[in-house]
N, C-alpha and C positions, 0 to 999 in steps of 0.2 A: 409542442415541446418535446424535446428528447426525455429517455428516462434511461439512466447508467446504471447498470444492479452487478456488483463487486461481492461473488460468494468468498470470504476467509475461512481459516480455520475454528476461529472464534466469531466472528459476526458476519453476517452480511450488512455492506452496506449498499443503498440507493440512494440516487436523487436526480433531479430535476429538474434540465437546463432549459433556459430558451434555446429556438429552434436553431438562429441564426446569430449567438451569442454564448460566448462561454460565459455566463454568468448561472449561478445556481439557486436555481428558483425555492428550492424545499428539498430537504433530506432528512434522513430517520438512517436510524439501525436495528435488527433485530437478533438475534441467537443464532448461531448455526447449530442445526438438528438434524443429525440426519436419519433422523425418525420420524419426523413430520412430514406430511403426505401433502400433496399439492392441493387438496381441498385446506388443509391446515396453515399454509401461508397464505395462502388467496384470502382469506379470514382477517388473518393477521393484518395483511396490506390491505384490504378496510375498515378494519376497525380504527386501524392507525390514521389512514387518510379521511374520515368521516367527517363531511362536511367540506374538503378540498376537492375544487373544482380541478381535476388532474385525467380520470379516463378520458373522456371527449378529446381532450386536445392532445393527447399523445402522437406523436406522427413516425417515430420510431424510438427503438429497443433494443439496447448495447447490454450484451453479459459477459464475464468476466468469472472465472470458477478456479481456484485450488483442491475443491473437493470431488474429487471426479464425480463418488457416490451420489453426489447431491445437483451435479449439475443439469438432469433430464426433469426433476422435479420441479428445481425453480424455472427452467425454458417451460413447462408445462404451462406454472403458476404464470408467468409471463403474458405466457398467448392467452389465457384465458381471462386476464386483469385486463391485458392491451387489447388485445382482437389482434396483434403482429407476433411476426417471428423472429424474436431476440437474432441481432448479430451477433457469433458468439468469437470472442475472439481465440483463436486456435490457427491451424494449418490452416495456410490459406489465404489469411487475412493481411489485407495493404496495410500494414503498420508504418510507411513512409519513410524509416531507417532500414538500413541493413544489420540482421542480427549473424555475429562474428563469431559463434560457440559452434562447439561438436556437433547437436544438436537441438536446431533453433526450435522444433517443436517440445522438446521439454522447460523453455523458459514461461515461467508462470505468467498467466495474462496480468497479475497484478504489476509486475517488473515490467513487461512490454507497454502496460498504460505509465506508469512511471517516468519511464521514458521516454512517450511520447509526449507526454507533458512537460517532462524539461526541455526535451527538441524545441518544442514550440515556444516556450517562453524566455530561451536561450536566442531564438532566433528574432524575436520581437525585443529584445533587446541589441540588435547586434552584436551578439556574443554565440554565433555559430559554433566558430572555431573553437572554442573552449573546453579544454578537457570537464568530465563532471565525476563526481561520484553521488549515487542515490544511497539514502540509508533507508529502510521501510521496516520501522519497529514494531511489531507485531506479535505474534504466539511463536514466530520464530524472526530474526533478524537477518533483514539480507540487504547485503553492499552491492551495487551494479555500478559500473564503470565503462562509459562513454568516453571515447577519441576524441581527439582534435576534426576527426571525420564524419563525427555525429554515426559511428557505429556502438552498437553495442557489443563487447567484446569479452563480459562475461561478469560475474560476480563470486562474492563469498556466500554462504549460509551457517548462520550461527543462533545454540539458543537464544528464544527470546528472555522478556525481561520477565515476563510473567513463567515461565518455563521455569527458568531459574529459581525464582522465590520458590514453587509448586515443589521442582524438584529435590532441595535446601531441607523443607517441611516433609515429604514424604519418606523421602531417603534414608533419614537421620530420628534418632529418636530422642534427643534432645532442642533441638532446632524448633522454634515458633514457627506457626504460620503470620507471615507478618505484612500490616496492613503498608500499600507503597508511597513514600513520601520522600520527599528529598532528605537524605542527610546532611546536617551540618558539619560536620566531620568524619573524616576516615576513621580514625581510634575511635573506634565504638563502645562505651561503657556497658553495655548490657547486653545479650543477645539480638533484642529487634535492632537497634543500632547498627551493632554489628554486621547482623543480614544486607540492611538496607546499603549500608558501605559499599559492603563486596557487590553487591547488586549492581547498584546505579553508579557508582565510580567505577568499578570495573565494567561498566558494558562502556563508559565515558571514554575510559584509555583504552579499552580496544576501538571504540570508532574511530579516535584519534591515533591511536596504534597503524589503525589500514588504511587513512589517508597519507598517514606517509607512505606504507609499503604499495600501495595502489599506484602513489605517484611515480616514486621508483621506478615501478612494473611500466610504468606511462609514459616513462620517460620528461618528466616533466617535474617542478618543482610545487612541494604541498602546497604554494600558496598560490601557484597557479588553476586548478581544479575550483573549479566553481560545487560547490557543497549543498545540496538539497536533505531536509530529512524529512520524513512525514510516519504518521502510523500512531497505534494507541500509546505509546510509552515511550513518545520524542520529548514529549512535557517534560519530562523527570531524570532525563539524561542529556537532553541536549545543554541547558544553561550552565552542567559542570562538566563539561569540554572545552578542549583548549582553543579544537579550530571553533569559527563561527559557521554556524549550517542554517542557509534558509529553509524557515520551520512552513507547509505547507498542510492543513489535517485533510485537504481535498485531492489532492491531487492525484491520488489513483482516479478517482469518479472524474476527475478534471481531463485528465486523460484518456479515460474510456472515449467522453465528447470527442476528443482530438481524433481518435481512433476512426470513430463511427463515421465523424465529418471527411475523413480522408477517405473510406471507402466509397461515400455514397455519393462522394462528388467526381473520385476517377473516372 
């Protein structure tokens, strides 16, 4: 089996494909710490899998890191759970698109699996040519935007949804820290209401805000763009949006696979 390990700002996650199948066998998440020492995840990732038949059958190991600090730890933690040495995706790596930015080595390996997952699943639908936008809602929020050329040609960065709430609570000295749920309405009667409005309608009309202007930019018409969103806080924003976005919670790890498989078979 393959194993995909996705460091974020807030969690990492793994899991666990067959070898010769995207299909995902078992997955977990844990904290990101970057105080924890690679004897302390190596811990973690057995106690978690105790009792799963998963070391033995390993045959390779895709990483994926945002935290620089943290990325020689978990490759550590890696080789010493697997006996391999993580492919890490960075410079270098056959990503199987052409990335269209200033420079292609600061695009986050989360976005480059992102994409390669919608490549791939664009393309098993015969829907290559299709313009895309990705939304990847997370500890910050970012829109990536593929061609009719299947290039990557750049993205937005904005805070996330949790960022948001944190910064609301911390900032102000009135303001709840407030637990996140869908609002039923805009007009907020109370402060958590309130919050929750500005939060999650406001990150709604700005997604829906940048597929118009993405499309624009695209030359292409909004309902042209084939729409993916994925990430911790697609749940809570996606269903009060105007466009419709297919919701994926895998698809970074889903991608990693895509990633690994194109390298190891050039």
């Amino acid at each position: 089996m393959l194993m995909a390990v996705n460091i974020g700002n807030s969690r990492i996650s793994v899991g666990f494909f067959e070898e010769n199948a995207c299909r995902l066998l078992l997955k977990f998440q844990i904290s990101t710490d970057i105080n924890k020492t690679s004897d302390e995840y190596l811990a973690l990732i057995h106690s978690i899998l105790r009792g799963e038949e998963t070391k033995k059958e390993i045959g390779g190991v895709i990483l994926s890191s945002v935290v620089p600090q943290l990325t020689e730890t978990v490759r550590q933690t890696l080789v010493r759970f697997a006996g391999k040495q993580p492919l890490l995706v960075g410079p270098g790596l056959k990503t199987g698109f052409p990335i269209k930015i200033d420079s292609p080595s600061e695009l986050g390996g989360d976005m480059v699996a992102n994409t390669a997952a919608v490549l791939h699943g664009l393309k098993e639908e015969g829907k290559s040519k299709i313009p895309a936008l990705i939304a990847d809602l997370g500890t910050v929020t970012t829109l990536s935007a593929i061609n009719r050329l299947g290039e990557y040609i750049g993205c937005a960065i904005v805070p996330g949804v949790r960022m948001s709430l944190n910064m609301l609570h911390g900032e102000t000295a009135q303001l709840p820290n407030v637990m996140l749920s869908a609002p039923t309405k805009a007009v907020g009667k109370n402060s958590q209401d309130s919050v929750r409005s500005g939060v999650i309608f406001g990150n709604a009309m700005m997604l829906d805000g940048f597929v118009g202007r993405f499309a624009r930019e695209m030359n292409c018409k909004a309902e042209e763009l084939a729409l993916f969103v994925t990430g911790e806080y697609a749940g809570a924003v996606m269903d009060v949006c105007k466009y419709r976005f297919t919701y994926d919670e895998d698809l970074t790890l889903k991608g990693l696979y895509f990633l690994y498989k194109n390298t190891v078979e050039e």
